[in-house]
C-alpha positions as CSV (number, residue, x, y, z in Angstrom):
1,X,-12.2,43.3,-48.4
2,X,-10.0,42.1,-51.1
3,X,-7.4,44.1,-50.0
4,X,-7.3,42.9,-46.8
5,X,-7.3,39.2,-47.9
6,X,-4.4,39.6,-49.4
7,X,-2.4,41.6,-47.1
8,X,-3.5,38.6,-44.6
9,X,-2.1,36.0,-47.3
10,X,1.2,37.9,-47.7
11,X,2.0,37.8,-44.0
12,X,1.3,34.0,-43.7
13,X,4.1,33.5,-46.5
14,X,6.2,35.9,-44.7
15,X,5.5,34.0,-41.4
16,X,6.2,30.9,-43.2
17,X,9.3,31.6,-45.1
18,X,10.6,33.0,-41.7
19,X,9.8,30.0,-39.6
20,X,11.8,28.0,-42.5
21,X,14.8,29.8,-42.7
22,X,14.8,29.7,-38.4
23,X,14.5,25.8,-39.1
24,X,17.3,25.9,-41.1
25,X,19.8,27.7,-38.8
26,X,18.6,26.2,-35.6
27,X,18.8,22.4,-37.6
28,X,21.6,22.9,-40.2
29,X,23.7,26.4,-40.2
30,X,23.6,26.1,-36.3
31,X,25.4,22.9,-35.8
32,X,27.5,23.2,-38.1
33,X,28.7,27.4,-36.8
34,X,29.1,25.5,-33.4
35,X,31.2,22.3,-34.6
36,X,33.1,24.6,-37.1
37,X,34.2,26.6,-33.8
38,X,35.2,23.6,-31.6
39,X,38.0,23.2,-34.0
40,X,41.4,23.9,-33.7
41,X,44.9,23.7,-35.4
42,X,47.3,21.2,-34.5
43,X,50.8,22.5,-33.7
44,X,54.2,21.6,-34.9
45,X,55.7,19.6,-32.3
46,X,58.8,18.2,-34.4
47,X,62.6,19.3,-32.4
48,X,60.5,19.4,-29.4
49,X,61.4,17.0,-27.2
50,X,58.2,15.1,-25.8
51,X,58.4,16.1,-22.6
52,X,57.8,20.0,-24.1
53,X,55.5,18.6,-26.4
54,X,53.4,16.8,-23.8
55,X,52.9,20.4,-22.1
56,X,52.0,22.3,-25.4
57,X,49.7,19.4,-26.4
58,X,48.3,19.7,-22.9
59,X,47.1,23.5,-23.2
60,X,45.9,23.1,-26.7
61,X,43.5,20.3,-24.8
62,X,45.1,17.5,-27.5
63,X,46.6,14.2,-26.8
64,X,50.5,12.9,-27.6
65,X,51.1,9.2,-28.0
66,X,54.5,8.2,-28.6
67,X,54.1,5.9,-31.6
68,X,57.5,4.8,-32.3
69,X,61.0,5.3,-32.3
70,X,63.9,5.8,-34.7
71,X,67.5,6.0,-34.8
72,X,68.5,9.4,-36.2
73,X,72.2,10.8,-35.7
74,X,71.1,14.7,-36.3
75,X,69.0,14.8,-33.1
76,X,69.3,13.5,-29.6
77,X,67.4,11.1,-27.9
78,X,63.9,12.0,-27.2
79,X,63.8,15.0,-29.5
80,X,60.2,14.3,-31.9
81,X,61.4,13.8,-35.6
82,X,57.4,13.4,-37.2
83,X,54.3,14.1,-36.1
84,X,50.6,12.2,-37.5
85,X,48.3,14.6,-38.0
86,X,50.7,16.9,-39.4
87,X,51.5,20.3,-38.1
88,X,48.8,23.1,-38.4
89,X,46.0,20.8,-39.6
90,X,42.8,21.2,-38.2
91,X,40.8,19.0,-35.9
92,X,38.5,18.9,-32.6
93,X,39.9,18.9,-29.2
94,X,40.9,15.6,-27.4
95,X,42.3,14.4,-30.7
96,X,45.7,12.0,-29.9
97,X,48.9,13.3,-31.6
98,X,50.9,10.2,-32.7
99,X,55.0,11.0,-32.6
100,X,58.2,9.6,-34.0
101,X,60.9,10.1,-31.2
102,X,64.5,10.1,-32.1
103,X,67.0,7.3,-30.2
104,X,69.4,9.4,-30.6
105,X,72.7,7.8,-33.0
106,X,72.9,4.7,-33.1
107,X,75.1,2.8,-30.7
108,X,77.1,-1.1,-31.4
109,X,78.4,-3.4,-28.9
110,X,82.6,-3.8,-28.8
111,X,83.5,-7.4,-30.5
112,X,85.6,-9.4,-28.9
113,X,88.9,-9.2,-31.2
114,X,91.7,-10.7,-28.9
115,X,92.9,-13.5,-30.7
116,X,92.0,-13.6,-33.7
117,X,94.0,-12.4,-36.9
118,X,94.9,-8.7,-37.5
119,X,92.8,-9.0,-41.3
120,X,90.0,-10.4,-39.4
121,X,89.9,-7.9,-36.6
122,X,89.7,-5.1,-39.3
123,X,86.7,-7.0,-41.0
124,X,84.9,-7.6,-37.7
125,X,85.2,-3.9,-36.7
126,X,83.9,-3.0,-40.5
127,X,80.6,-5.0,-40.3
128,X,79.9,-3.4,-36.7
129,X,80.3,0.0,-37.6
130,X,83.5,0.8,-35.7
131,X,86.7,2.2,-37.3
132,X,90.6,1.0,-36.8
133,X,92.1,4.0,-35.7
134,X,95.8,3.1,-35.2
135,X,97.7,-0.5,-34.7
136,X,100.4,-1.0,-32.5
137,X,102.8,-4.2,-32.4
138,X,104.2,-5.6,-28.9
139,X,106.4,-9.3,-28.1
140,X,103.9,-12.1,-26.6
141,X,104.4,-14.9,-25.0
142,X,101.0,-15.8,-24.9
143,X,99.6,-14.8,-27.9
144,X,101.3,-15.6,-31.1
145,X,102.1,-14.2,-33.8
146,X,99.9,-11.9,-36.2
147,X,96.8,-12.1,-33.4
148,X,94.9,-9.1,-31.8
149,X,96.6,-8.7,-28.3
150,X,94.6,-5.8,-27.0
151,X,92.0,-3.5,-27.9
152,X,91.1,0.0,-26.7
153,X,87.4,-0.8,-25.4
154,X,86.6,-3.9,-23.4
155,X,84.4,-6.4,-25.5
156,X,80.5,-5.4,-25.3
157,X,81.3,-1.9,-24.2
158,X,78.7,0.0,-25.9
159,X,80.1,3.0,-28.3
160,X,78.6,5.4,-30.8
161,X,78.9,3.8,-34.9
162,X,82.0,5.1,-36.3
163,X,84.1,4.9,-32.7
164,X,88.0,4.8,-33.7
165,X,89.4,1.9,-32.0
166,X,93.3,1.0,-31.7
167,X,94.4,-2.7,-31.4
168,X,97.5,-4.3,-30.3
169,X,99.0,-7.4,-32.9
170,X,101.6,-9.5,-31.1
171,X,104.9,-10.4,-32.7
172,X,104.9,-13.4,-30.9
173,X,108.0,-14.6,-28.9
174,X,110.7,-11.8,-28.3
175,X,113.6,-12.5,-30.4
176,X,117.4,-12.3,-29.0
177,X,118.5,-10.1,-31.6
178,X,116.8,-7.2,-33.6
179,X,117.3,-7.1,-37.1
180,X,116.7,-3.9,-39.5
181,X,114.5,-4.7,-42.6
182,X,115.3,-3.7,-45.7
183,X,112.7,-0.2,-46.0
184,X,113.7,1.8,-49.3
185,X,111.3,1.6,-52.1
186,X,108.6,1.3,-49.7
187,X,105.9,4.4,-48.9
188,X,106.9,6.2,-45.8
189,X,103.8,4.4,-44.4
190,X,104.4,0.5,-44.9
191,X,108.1,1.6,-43.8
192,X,106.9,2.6,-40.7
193,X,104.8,-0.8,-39.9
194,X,107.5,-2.7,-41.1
195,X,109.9,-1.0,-38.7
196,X,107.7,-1.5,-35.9
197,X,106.9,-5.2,-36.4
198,X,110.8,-5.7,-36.2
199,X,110.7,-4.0,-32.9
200,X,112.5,-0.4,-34.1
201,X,110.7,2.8,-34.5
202,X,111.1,6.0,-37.2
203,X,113.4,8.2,-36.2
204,X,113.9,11.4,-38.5
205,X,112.1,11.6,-42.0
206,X,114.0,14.1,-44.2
207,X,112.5,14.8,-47.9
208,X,114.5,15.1,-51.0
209,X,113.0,16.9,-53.9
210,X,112.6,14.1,-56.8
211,X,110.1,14.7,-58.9
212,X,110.4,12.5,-61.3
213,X,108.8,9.8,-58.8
214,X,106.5,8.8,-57.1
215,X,106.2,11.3,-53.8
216,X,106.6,9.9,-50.3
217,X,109.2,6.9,-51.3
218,X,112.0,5.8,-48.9
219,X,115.1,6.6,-50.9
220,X,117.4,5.7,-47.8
221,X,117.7,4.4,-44.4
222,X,120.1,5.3,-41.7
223,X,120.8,1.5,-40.4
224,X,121.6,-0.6,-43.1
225,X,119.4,-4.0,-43.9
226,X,120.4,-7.2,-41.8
227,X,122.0,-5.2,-39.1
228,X,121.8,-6.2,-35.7
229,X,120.6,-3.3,-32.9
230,X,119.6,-2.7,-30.0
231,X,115.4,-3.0,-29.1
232,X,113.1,0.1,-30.1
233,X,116.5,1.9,-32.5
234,X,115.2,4.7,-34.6
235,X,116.1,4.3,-38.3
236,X,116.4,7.5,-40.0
237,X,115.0,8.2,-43.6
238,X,114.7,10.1,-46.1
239,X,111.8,10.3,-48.8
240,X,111.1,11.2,-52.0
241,X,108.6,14.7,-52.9
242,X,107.7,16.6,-55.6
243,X,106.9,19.5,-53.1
244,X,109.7,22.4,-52.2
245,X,108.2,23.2,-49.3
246,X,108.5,19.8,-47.5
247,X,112.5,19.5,-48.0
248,X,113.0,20.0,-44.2
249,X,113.4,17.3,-41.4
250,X,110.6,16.3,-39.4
251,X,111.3,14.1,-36.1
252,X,108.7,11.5,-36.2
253,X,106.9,10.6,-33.1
């Protein structure tokens, strides 16, 4: 009989143990097995634009928000730059995907530059972002001398940062005679703006091998200071190099 009783006692604790560990499955391991495999990983939706995104998001069975948006000259508007969760992190279905979408580069507004001062123009262009690309000069009788005449874009005309612009500075009142300015010992460059403010252009620039100055010098002009000619005459010149190769003529536009 004693054998039997505890045979009988043995298979209550079996029963029991087993009823506790079904317990603990159905009320702990369960759960969590089931939640653990509702989860799933997020994808990377960054250089996607968010219409793509929207459809990946869509079959994963998450949620895109578009959070906010950013300036960013490396990727076109509407391309996703950031992403919150972040890629490949792990979380339950129906979870929204806050993005950061690119504006694409950022764009400035034309000033208004007609009348003011050449040095003012090129400040006003500065602090908006825009580049002076190239100045011409042109006679007014409207607009006097030293002011912007003309600009390449009308004023507001929207344009990507960094947009060369040209702008025309009036000489004021066209004189009756055209006088050439005295050019040598100036660079090639300030020559040429000098000639064109007196209303005559560059005509041929020949270099002459002096190395002991300062390369790209006026040495000569063709026309000699204080002479009178015609509107738009090329004056010749020749400049200083240090550079063998460059002792040819070049016509100048």
């Amino acid at each position: 009989m004693k054998p039997a009783a505890g045979y009988g006692l043995f298979l209550l604790v079996f029963a029991g143990i087993g009823l506790a560990g079904m317990l603990v499955f159905d009320q702990i391991l369960m759960p969590w097995y089931t939640r653990h495999g509702e989860e799933y990983e997020i994808p990377d939706l960054t250089e996607f634009t968010f219409e793509e995104a929207q459809e990946v998001v869509r079959i994963g069975g998450f949620m895109i928000v578009k959070d906010k948006e950013k300036y960013d000259s490396d990727y076109p508007e509407g391309v996703i730059l950031d992403q919150n969760p972040a890629p490949f992190s792990v979380t339950k279905r129906g979870r929204r995907i806050y993005v950061t979408v690119s504006s694409g580069e950022k764009q400035v507004l034309m000033p208004d530059l007609v009348g003011i001062s050449y040095r003012d123009a090129r400040f006003l262009l500065e602090r908006t972002g825009l580049a002076l690309d190239s100045v011409a000069y042109e006679y007014s009788s409207y607009h006097p001398s030293g002011v912007v005449a003309a600009q390449s874009f009308s004023p507001d005309f929207i344009l990507k940062k960094a947009t060369g612009v040209w702008i025309t500075v009036s000489l004021g009142n066209q004189p009756s005679k055209f006088v050439v300015p005295r050019v040598m010992g100036k660079s090639l460059a300030s020559a040429r703006e000098t000639l064109l403010k007196a209303g005559l252009s560059v005509g041929s620039v020949t270099y002459e091998l002096r190395q002991q100055l300062l390369p790209g010098i006026v040495l000569s002009q063709s026309i000699r200071p204080q002479e009178e000619v015609p509107q738009g005459s090329p004056v010749d010149l020749v400049v200083s190099t240090a550079d063998r190769s460059k002792v040819v003529k070049e016509k100048q536009p």
